[in-house]
N, C-alpha and C positions, 0 to 999 in steps of 0.2 A: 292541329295535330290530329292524325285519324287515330280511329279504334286500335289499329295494330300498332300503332307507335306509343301509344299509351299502355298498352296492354305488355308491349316487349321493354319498355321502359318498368315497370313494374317486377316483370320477371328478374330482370337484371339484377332492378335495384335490390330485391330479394334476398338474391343470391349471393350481393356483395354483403348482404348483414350477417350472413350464415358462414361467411370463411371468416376465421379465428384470426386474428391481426396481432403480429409478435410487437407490442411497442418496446421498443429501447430507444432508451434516454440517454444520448452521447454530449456529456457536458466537460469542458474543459476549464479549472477554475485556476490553476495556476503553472508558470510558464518552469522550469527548472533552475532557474537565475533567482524567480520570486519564492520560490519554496527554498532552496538555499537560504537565503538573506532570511526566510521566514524561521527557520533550524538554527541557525548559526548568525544574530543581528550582528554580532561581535565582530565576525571576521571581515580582512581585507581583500581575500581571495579568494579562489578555492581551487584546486588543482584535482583534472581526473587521476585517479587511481587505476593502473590496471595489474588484477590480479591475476596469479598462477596458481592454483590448487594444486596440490596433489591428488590422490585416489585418496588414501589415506585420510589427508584436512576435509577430504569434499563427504568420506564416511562419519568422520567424528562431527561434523557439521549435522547431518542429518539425523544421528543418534541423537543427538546432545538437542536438539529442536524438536523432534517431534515429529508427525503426523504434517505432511503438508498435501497446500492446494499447489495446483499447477502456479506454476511462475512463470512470467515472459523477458523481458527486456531489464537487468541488472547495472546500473550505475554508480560509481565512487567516488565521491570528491572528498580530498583535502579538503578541510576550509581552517587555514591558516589567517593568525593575527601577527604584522611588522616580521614575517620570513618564521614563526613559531608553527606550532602543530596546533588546533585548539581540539581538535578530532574529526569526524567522519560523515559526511551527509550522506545517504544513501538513497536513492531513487530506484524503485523496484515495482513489477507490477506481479498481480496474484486474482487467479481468476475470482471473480463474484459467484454469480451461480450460474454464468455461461459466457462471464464478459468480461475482460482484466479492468481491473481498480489501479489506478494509477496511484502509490504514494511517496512518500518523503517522510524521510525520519532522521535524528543523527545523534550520535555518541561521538561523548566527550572521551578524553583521555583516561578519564578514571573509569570507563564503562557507563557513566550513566547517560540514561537514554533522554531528549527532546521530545517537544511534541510531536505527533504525526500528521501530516499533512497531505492533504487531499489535492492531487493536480489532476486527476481524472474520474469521471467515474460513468460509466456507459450502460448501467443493469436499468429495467423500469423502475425496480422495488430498492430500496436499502441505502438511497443515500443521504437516510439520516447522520450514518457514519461521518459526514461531513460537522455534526454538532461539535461545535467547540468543549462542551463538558465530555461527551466522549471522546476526543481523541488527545484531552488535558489525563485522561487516565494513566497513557505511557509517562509522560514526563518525570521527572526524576526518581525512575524504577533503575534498578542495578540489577541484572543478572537474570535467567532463566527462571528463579524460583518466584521472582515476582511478577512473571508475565503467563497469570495459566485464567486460558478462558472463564467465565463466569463466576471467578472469585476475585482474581485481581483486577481484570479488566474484563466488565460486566457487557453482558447483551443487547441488545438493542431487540426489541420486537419487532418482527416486519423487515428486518434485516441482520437477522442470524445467521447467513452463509457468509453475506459480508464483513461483519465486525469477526464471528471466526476467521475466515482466512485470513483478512487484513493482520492481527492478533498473531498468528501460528506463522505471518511472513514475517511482523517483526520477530519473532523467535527466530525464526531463521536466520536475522542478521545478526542480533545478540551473537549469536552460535559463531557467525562467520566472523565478526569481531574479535571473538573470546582465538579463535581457532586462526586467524591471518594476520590480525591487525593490533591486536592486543600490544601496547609495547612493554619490553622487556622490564622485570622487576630492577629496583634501581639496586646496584652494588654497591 
């Protein structure tokens, strides 16, 4: 190798340690079939859901939730046991701090909520949220008042934007439950 091929080899290689490199970590851990069965062991199916808002359902939703992060791609399945209703699995994404968080959650008929389950997660930082004790914090929470960041379902260090938005998206569905899906008091 001559002088100048050493010398521009050096230059290079230089250069390449001085431009700032965004890593993102695109992991996919579970499929919507296995997150289902993971939300709902019990049932024997599960049926999509497709919903209609109104203006109205889609205001009271967001009053009654909170503060949200961007959301992406929104899913609803029945998950029925022998032709019954057992409640709701919901598949929803919410940005990280610049990447949608892929999760899984699901309410039973009475409102109370499942664990949350992690089918994606693509940030560098934050997916501790994948910890089994952290996302054992939703499971059987009932209702908006017990789903408020940092007192009921606590922080994670190092992934604060994540455990918040993930957290402020299940409020979201709470809300859209309470507000679409909720079934009628019995007469």
């Amino acid at each position: 190798m001559s002088n100048f091929d050493t010398g521009l080899f050096g230059v290079v290689t230089a250069a390449a340690l001085t431009i700032p490199a965004t890593v993102v970590v695109a992991a996919e851990y579970l499929s919507i079939e296995a997150a289902q069965r993971a939300v709902f062991p019990e049932a024997d199916a599960y049926e999509p859901v497709v919903l209609s808002l109104s203006n109205a359902d889609r205001e009271s939703i967001v009053s009654r939730a909170g503060a949200q992060p961007g959301h992406g791609t929104l899913r609803v399945y029945r998950a029925n046991r022998q032709g019954g209703s057992l409640g709701y699995v919901f598949v929803d994404e919410v940005i990280g701090r610049s990447e949608l968080i892929t999760y899984a959650t699901g309410i039973d008929m009475h409102g109370t909520l499942r664990q949350v389950e992690v089918l994606a997660y693509r940030e560098s930082h934050g997916a501790e949220i994948r910890n089994p004790a952290w996302r054992r914090q939703f499971a059987n929470r009932n209702g908006l008042s017990e789903l408020v960041f940092r007192t009921d379902i606590k922080n994670i260090s190092g992934a604060t934007l994540s455990s918040e938005h993930v957290t402020q998206g299940v409020r979201w569905l709470v809300a859209l439950w309470e507000t679409a899906l909720r079934p009628p008091p019995n007469t």
